[in-house]
C-alpha positions in Angstrom: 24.8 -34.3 -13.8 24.0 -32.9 -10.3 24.3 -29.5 -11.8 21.5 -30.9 -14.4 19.2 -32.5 -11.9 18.9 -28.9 -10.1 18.2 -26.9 -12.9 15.6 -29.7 -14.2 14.0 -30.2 -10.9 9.9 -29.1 -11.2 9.6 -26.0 -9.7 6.1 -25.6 -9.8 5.6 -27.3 -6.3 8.1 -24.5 -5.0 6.0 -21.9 -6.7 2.4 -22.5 -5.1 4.4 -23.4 -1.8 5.3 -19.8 -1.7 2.3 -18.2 -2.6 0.4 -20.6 -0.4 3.0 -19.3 2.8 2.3 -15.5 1.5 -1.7 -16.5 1.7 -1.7 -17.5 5.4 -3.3 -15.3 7.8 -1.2 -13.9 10.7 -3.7 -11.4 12.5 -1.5 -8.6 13.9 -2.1 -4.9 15.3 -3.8 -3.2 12.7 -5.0 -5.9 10.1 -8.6 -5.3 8.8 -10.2 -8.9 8.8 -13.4 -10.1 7.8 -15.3 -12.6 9.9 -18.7 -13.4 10.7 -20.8 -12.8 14.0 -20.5 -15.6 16.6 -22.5 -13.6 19.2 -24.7 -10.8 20.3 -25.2 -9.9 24.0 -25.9 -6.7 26.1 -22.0 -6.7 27.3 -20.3 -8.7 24.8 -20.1 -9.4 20.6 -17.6 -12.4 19.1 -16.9 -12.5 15.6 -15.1 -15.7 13.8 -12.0 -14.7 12.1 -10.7 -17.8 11.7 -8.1 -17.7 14.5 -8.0 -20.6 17.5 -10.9 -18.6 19.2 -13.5 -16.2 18.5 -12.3 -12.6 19.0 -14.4 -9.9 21.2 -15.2 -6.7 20.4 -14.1 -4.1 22.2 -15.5 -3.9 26.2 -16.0 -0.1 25.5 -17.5 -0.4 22.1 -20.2 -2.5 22.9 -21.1 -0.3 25.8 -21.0 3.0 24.0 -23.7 0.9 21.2 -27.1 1.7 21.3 -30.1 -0.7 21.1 -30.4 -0.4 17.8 -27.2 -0.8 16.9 -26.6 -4.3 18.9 -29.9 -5.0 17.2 -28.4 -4.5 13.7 -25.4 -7.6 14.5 -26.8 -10.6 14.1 -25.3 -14.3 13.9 -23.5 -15.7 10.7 -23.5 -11.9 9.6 -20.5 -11.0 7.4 -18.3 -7.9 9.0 -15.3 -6.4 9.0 -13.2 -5.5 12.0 -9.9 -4.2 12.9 -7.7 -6.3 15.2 -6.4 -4.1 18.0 -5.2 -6.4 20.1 -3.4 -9.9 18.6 -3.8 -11.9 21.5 -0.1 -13.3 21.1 0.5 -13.2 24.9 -2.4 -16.0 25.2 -5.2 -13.4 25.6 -8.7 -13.0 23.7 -8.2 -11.1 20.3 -9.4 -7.9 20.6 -11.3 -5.8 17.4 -13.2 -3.3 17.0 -15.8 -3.2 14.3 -16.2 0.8 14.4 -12.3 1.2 13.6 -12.3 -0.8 10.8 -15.1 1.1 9.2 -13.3 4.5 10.0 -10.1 2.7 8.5 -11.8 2.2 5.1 -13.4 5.7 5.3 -9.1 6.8 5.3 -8.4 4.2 2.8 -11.5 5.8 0.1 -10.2 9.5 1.2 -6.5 8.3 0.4 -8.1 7.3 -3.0 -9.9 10.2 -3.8 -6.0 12.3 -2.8 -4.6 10.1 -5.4 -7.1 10.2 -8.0 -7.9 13.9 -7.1 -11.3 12.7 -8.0 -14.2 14.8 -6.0 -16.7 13.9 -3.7 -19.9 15.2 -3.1 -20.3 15.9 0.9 -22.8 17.8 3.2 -22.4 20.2 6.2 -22.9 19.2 9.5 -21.4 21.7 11.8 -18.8 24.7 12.1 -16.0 26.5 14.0 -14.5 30.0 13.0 -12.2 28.9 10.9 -14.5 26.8 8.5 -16.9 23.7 7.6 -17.0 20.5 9.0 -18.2 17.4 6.7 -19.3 13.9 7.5 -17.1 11.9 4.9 -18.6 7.9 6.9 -17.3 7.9 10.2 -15.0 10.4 9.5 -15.6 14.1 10.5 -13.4 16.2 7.4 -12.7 20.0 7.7 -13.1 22.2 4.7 -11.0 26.1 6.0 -12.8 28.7 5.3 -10.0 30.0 2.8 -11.1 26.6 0.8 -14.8 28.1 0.3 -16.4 29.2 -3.0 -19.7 28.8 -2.1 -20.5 31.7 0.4 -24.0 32.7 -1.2 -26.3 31.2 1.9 -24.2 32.2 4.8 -25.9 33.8 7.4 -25.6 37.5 8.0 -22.5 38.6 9.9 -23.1 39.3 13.5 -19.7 39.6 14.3 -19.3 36.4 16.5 -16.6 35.2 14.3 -17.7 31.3 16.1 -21.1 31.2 14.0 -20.4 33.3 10.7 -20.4 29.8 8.3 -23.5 28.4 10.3 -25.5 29.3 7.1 -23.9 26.6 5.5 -24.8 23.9 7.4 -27.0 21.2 5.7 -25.8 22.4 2.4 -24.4 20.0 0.2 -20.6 21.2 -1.4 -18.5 19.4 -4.4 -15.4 18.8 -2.6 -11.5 17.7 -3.5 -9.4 15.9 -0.6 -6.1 17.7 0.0 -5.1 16.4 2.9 -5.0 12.6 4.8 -2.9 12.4 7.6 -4.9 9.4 9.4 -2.1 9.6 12.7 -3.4 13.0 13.7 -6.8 12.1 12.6 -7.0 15.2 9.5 -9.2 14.9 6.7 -8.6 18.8 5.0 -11.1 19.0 2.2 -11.2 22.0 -0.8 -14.0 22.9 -2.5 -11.5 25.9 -4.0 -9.5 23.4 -5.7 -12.1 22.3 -8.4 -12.7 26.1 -9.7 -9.0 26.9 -9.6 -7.5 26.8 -13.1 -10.0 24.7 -14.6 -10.3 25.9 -18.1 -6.5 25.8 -18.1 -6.0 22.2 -16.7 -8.5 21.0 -19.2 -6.7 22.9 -22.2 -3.2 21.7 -21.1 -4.5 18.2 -20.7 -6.0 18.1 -24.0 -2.6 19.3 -25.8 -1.0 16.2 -23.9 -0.8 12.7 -25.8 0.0 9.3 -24.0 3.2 7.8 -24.5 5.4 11.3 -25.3 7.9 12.7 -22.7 7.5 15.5 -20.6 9.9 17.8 -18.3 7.9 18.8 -15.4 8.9 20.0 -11.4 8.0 17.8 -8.5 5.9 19.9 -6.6 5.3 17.4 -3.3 6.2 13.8 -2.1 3.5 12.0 -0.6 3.5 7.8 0.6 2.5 6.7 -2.5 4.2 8.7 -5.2 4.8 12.6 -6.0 2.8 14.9 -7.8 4.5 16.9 -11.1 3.8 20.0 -12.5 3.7 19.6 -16.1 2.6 22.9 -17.6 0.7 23.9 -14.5 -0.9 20.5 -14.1 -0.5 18.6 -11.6 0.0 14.8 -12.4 0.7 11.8 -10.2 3.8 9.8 -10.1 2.6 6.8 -8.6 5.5 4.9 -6.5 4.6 1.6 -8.6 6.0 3.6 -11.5 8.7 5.7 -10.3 11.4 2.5 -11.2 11.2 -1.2 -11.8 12.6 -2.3 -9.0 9.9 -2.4 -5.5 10.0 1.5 -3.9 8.7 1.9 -0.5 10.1 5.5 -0.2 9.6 7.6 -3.1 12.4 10.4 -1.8 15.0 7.2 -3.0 13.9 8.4 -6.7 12.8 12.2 -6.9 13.2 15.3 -4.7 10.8 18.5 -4.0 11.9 21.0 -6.8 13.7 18.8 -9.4 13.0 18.8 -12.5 12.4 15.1 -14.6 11.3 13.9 -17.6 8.3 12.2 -17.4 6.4 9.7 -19.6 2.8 10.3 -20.1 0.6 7.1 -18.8 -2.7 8.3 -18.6 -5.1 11.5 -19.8 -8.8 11.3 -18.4 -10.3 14.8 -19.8 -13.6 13.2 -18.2 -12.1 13.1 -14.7 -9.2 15.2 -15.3 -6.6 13.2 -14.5 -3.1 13.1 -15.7 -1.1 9.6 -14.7 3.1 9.8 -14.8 6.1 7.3 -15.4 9.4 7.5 -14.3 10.3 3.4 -15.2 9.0 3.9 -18.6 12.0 5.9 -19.6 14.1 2.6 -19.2 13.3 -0.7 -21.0 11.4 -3.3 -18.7 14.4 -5.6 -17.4 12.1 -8.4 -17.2 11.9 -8.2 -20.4 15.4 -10.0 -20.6 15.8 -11.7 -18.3 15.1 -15.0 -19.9 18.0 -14.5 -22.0 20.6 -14.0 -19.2 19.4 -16.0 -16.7 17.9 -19.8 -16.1 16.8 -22.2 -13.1 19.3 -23.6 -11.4 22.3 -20.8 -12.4 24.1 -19.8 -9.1 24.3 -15.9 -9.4 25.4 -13.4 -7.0 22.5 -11.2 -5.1 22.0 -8.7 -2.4 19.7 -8.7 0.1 17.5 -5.7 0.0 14.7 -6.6 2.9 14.1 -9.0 5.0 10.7 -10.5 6.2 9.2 -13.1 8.7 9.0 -15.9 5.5 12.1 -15.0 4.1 14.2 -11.9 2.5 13.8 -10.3 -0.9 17.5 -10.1 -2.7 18.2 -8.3 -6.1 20.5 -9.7 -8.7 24.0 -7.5 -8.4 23.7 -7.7 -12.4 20.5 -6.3 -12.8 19.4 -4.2 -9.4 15.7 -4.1 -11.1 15.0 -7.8 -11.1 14.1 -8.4 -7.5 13.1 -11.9 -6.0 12.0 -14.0 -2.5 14.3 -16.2 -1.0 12.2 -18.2 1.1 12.6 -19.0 4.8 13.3 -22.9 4.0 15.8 -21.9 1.0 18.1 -19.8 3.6 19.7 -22.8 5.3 20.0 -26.3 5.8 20.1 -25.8 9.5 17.2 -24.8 11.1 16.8 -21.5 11.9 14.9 -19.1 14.7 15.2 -15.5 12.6 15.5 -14.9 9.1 18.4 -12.3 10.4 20.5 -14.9 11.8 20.8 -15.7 8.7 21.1 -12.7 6.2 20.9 -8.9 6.5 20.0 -5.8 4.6 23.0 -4.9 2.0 24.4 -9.1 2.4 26.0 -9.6 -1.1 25.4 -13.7 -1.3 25.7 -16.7 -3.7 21.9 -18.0 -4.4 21.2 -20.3 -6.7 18.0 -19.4 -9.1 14.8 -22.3 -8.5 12.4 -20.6 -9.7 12.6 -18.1 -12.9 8.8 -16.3 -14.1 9.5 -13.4 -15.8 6.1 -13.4 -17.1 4.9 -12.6 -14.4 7.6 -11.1 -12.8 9.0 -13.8 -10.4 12.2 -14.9 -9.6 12.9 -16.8 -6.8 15.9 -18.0 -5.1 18.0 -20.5 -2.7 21.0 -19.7 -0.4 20.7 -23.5 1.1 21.3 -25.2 -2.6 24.7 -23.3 -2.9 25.5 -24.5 0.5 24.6 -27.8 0.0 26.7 -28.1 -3.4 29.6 -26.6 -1.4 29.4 -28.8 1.1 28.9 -32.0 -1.7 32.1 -30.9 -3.3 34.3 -30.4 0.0 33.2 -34.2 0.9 34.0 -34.8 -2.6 37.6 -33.6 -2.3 38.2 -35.1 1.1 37.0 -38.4 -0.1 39.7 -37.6 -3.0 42.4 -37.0 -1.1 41.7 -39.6 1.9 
């Protein structure tokens, strides 16, 4: 009967619980947030992002703004800003509304690496070893071994400092190569778009979605690895590299292996080839229904662990991952997630909520304990 009531207990109120918790805001170092403008003065700007109090801009930023620019920021106006001080130690929030604009200039150039789409950019100054670009607030560098377009340079007069300074204000069709936001390079090529083109577009029209493919894996990047599949280079995105979440695409692939590959994607228009690695394997979500249920008590191990809880895979099925909440990890109270579990724990959880449409399985480590503890009473009560 108990073991009834907890496998028939509504779970629903569990469910939007969670994703409630997941939805709160928690401004830290490096958040972009949007707020609105409190206030505009000479020395200082606060914007509402919802916290306790307004946060201030930068000290620095708002001097360094110009007139116009202050001028520009007016009340109840909607902006974004980057928090770069949290204000945790009872201090003012700190953001800066120039960082967060230069953060979603890196987050567009880390799109257009992925999607190796190009992007059309103009020339606004030079050094001897190429052209620098304006890509937003972002200042890009195209080398000059990157350069097709040489036609309007200015004639050589051997100062090796000013021989690309005929290209400045022209306009170049450019692919990003290169985002490495922590030593502030954007490397652009405007090579890379004549190289092989004919050829790409002939092998990607021989290719069909949904076959398999053996191809090398020419580079490993944060959010996949690009594979050489007949001299085309496709992206393995990390969402697709296996079932189970990936933070570190080296786990799966290596520089120089070769894999099968399952074709996801052909864009002849954009010339784009998209990869799958998990493909290959049937979905295990897929299954799950039939194996598992709400309220079963299965075995897990703890594969991260989070400031609202720890994520645990089933030791069954090492693809099917799920949350257990904070207030599923004990009955007693708790000051750390990691007094409680660790990374690689092996643990008895109990499953409360079971979604595999849409992917979600969540579990509790305080209902075992709870029934363990029912049952010892039980047996003392027995025996006294």
């Amino acid at each position: 009967m108990k073991e009834a009531a907890r496998s028939g207990r509504n779970t629903d109120p569990m469910a939007a619980l969670l994703e409630a918790y997941l939805n709160v805001s928690q401004f830290q170092r490096g958040d972009i947030v949007e707020g609105q403008i409190a206030d505009v003065g000479p020395k200082a700007i606060l914007v509402d992002i919802g916290g306790k109090s307004d946060a201030a801009v930068l000290p620095r930023e708002v001097e360094q703004m110009s007139k116009t620019e202050r001028e520009a920021l007016r009340p109840g106006q909607t902006v974004k800003v980057y928090v770069v001080d949290d204000g945790r130690d009872g201090d003012t929030v700190l953001v800066s509304l120039s960082r967060a604009k230069q953060e979603e200039d890196w987050d567009r150039a880390q799109k257009l690496l992925e999607s190796q789409e190009s992007v059309s950019l103009t020339v606004v100054d030079t050094n001897k070893g190429g052209l620098i670009v304006r890509f937003g607030q972002l200042r890009g560098f195209v080398p000059g071994s990157q350069v097709v377009h040489r036609q309007k340079l200015a004639v050589a007069s051997g100062d090796p400092e000013h021989r690309w300074d005929g290209m400045i204000g022209e306009t170049m069709q450019l692919h990003v190569i290169e985002v490495t936001p922590e030593r502030n390079r954007l490397i652009l090529s405007e090579r890379r778009g004549f190289r092989s083109r004919d050829l790409k577009r002939k092998v990607l029209s021989q290719l069909k979605v949904g076959s398999v493919e053996k191809g090398i894996v020419r580079n490993i990047v944060p959010f996949g690895a690009f594979v050489n599949i007949h001299g085309v280079d496709g992206l393995l995105h990390v969402s697709e590299l296996a079932w189970r979440r990936i933070t570190n695409p080296a786990e799966i692939v290596q520089v120089g292996q070769e894999i099968e590959v399952y074709i996801l994607e052909v864009d002849l228009e954009q010339e784009r080839l998209g990869l799958s690695l998990k493909r290959l394997s049937p979905d295990p979500w897929q299954s799950v229904a039939e194996q598992y249920h709400e309220g079963q008590v299965v075995e897990v191990r703890i594969v991260s662990v989070t400031s609202y809880g720890a994520f645990a895979t089933l030791v069954d099925v090492p693809n099917i991952e799920g949350l257990i909440h904070v207030s599923e990890l004990s009955r007693d109270p708790i000051s750390h997630v990691r007094d409680v579990v660790r990374v690689g724990d092996r643990r008895k959880a109990r499953i409360i909520s079971l979604r595999p449409a849409d992917r979600r399985i969540a579990f509790s480590l305080k209902d075992v304990e709870e029934a363990a503890a029912q049952e010892q009473t039980a047996e003392v009560s027995a025996e006294a």
